[in-house]
Rosetta silent file (secondary structure, phi, psi, omega in degrees, C-alpha in Angstrom):
SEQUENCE: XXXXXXXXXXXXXXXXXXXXXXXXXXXXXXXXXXXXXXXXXXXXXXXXXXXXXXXXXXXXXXXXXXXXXXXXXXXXXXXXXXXXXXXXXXXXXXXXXXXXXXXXXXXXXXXXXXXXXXXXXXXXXXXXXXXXXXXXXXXXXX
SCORE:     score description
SCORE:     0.000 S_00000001
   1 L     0.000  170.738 -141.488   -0.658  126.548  203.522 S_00000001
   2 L  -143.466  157.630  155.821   -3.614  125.468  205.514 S_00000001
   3 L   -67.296   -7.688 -173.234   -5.934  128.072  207.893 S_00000001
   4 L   -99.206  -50.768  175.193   -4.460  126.823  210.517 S_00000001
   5 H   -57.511  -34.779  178.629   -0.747  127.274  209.059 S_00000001
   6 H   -65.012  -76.752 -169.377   -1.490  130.963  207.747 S_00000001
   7 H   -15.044  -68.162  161.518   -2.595  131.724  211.121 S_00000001
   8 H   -56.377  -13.454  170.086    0.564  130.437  212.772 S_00000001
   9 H   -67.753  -58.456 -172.112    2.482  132.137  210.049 S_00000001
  10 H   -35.391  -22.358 -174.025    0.873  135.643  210.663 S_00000001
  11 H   -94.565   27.937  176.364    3.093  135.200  214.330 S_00000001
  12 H   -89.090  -31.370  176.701    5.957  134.768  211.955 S_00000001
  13 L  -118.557   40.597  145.536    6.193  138.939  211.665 S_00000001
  14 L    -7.587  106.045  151.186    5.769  140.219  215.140 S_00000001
  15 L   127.768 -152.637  174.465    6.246  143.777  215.120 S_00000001
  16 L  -147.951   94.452  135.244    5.623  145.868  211.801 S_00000001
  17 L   -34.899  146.614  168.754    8.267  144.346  209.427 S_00000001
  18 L   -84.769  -13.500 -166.269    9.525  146.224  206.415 S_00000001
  19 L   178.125  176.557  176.410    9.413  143.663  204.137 S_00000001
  20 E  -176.074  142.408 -176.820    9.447  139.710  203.565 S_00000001
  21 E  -115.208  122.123  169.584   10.940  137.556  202.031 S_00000001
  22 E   -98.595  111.579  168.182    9.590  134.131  200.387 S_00000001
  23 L   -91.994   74.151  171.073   11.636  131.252  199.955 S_00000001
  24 L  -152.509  161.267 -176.714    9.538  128.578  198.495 S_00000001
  25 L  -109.025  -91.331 -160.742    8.697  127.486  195.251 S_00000001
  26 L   -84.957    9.905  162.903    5.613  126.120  193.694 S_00000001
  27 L   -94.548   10.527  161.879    3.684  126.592  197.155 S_00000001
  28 H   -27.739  -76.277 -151.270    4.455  130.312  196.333 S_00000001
  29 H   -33.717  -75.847  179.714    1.470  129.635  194.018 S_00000001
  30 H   -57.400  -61.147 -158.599   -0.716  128.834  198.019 S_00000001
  31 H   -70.170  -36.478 -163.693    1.225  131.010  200.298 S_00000001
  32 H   -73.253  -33.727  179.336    1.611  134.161  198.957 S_00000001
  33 H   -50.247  -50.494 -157.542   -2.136  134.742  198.539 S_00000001
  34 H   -80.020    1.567  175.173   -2.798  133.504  202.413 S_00000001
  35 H   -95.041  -63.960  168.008   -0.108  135.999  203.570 S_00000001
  36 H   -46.916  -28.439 -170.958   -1.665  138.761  202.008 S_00000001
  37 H   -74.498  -62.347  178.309   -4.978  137.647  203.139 S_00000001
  38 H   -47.270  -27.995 -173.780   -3.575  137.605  206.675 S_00000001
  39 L   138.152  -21.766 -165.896   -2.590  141.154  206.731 S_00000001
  40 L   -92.760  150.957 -179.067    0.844  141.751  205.165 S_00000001
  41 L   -66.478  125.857  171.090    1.257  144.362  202.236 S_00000001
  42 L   -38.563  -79.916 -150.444    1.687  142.860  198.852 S_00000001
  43 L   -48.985  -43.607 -166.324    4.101  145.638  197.731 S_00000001
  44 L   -76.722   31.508  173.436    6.533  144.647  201.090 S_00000001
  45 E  -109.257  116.242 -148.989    6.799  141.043  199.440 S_00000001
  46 E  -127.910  129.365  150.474   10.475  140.344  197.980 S_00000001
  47 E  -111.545  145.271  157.236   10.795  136.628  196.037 S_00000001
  48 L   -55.888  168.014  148.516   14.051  134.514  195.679 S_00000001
  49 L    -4.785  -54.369 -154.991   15.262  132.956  192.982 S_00000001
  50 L   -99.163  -30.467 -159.561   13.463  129.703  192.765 S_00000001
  51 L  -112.448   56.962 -160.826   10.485  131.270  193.127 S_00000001
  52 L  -115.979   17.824 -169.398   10.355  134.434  190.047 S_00000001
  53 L   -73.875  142.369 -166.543    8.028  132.145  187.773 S_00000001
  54 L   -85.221   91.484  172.102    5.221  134.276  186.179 S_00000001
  55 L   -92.058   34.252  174.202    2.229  133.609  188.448 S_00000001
  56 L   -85.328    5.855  177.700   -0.481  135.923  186.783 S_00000001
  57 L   -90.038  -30.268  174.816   -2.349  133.104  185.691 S_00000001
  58 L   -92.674    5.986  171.750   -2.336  131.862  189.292 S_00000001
  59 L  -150.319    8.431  146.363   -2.978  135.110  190.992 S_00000001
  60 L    57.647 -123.312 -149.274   -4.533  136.786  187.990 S_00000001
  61 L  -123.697   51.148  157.194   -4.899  140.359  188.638 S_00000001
  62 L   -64.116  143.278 -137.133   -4.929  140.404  192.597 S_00000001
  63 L  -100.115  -13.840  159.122   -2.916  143.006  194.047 S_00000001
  64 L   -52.827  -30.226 -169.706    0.289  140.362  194.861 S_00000001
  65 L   -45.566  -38.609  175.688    0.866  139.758  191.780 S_00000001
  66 L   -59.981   86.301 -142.295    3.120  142.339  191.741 S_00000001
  67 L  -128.580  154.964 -162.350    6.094  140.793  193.095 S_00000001
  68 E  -100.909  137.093  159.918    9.673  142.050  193.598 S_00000001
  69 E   168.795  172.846  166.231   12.899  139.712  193.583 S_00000001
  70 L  -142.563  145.678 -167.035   16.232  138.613  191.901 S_00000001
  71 L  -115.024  151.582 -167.065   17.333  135.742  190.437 S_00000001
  72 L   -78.472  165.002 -174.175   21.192  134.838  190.005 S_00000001
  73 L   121.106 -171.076  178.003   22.760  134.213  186.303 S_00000001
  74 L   -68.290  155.085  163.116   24.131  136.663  183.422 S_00000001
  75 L  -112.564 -151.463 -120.856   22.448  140.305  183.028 S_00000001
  76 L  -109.571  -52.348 -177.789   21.959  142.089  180.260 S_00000001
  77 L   -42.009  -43.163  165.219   25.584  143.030  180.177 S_00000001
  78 L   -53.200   25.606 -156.701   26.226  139.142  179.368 S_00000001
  79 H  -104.362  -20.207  157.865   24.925  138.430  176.113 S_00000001
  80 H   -62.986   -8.373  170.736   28.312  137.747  175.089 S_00000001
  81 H  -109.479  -44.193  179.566   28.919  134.516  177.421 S_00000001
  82 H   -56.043  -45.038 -174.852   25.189  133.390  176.527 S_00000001
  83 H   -56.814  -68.849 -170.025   25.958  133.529  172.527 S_00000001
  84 H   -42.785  -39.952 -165.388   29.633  131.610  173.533 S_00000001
  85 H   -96.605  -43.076  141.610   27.595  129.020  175.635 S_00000001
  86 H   -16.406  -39.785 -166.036   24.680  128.946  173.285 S_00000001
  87 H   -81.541  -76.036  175.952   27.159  128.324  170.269 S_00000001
  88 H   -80.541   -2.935  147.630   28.796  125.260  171.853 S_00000001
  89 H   -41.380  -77.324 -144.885   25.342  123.725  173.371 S_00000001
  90 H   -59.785  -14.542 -171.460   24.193  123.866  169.841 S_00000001
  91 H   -93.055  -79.789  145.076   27.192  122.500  168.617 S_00000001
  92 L    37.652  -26.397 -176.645   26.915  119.717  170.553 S_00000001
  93 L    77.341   23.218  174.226   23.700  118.560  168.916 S_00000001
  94 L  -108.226  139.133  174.444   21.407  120.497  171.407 S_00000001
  95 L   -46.369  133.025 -173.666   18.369  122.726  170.981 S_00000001
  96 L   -68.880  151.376 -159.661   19.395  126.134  171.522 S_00000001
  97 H   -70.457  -14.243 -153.401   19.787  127.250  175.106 S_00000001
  98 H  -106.257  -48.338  153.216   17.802  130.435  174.057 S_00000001
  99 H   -23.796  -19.014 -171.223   14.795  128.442  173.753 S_00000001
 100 L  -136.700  165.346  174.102   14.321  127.957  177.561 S_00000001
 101 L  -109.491  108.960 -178.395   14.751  130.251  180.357 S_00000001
 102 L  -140.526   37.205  177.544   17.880  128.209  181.393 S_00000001
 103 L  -121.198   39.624  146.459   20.595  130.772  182.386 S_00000001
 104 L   -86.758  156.779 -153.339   20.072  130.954  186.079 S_00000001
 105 L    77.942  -51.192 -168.263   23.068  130.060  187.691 S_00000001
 106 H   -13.968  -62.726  179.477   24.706  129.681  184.168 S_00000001
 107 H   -75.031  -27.327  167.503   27.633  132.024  185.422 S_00000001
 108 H   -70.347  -23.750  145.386   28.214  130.809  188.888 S_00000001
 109 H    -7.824  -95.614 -177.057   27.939  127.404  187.169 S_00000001
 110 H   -31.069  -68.437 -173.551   30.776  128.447  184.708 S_00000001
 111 H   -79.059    4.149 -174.573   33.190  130.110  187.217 S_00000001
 112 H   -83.742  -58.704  170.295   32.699  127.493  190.076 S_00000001
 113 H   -26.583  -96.415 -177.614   34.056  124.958  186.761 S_00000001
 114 H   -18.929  -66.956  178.220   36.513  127.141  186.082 S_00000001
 115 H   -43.052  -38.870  168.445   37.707  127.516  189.589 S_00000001
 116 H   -56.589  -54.753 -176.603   37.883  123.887  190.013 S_00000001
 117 H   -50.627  -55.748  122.068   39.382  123.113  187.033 S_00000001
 118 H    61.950 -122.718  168.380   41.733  125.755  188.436 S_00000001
 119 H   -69.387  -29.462 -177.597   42.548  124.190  191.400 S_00000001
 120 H   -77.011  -23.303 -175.486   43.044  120.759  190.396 S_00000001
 121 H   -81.316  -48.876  155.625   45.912  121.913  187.947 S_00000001
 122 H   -44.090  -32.262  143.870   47.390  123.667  190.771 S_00000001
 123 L   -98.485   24.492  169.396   47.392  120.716  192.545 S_00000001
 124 L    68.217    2.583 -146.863   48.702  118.552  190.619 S_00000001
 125 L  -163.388  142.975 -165.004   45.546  116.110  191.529 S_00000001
 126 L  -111.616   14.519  151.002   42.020  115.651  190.677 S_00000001
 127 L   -30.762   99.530 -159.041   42.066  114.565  194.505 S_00000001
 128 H   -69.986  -67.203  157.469   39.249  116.616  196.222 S_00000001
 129 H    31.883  -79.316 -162.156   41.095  117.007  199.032 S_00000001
 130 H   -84.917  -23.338  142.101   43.827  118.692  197.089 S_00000001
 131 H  -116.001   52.639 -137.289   41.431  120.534  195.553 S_00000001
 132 H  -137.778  -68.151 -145.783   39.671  121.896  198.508 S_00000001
 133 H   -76.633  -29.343  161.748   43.264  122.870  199.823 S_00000001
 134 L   -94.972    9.941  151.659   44.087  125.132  196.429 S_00000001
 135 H   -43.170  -74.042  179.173   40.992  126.947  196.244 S_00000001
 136 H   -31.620  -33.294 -170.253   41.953  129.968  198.066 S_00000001
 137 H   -72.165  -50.229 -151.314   45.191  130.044  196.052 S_00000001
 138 H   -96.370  -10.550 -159.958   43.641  130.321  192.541 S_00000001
 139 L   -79.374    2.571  170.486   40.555  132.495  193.156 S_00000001
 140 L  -121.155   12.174  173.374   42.280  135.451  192.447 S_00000001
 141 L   -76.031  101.428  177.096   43.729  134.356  189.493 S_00000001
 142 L   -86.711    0.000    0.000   43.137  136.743  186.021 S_00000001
């Protein structure tokens, strides 16, 4: 962001908002500072996903840092599908997955597969089409 873009941002929260939300990624790094600087409360700052990357080196010990958000993948609860997927990376001839912070998405990933796979055996067809038209059917399938 630019002084001229923060400015025009600041008319982005008319009113007295409860919160905001940032959806951007590495100009998080630029924006978040020039938002606070503009007026809005650090604490009332919620990040997405893309943007949960540990930015105390870039905002050191400034009062944003503290930042709020959630990112999609397994929880804690899950360590039994990471170990499973983990297992057959490695078997595979890959570095283990546990080495990287690589599980977000990992489960919608998994069951979107699944679902597909799914669907195409319900339709008889690896057409997409045909497996467009048997989504609905198998998604509730346990």
């Amino acid at each position: 962001m630019t002084p001229t873009s923060l400015r025009k941002s600041a008319k982005l929260w008319p009113g007295d908002p409860d919160a905001l939300v940032v959806i951007l990624f590495d100009e998080t790094k630029t924006a978040v500072p020039e938002i606070v600087a503009a007026g809005f409360t650090a604490e009332n700052i919620y990040f997405t996903d893309g943007n949960l990357s540990n930015y105390s080196s870039d905002f050191g010990s400034r009062p944003h840092h503290r930042r709020q958000g959630n990112t999609p993948g397994p929880t804690d609860a899950a360590q039994e599908f990471k170990d499973a997927a983990d297992a057959v990376w490695v078997e595979m001839g890959n570095p283990s997955l546990f080495e990287a912070d690589v599980w977000a998405y990992s489960t919608e990933s998994y069951d979107a597969t699944v679902l597909i796979a799914l669907a195409a055996l319900a339709a008889g067809s690896t057409d997409s089409a045909d497996i467009a038209g048997k989504l609905q059917e198998v998604r509730w399938i346990r």
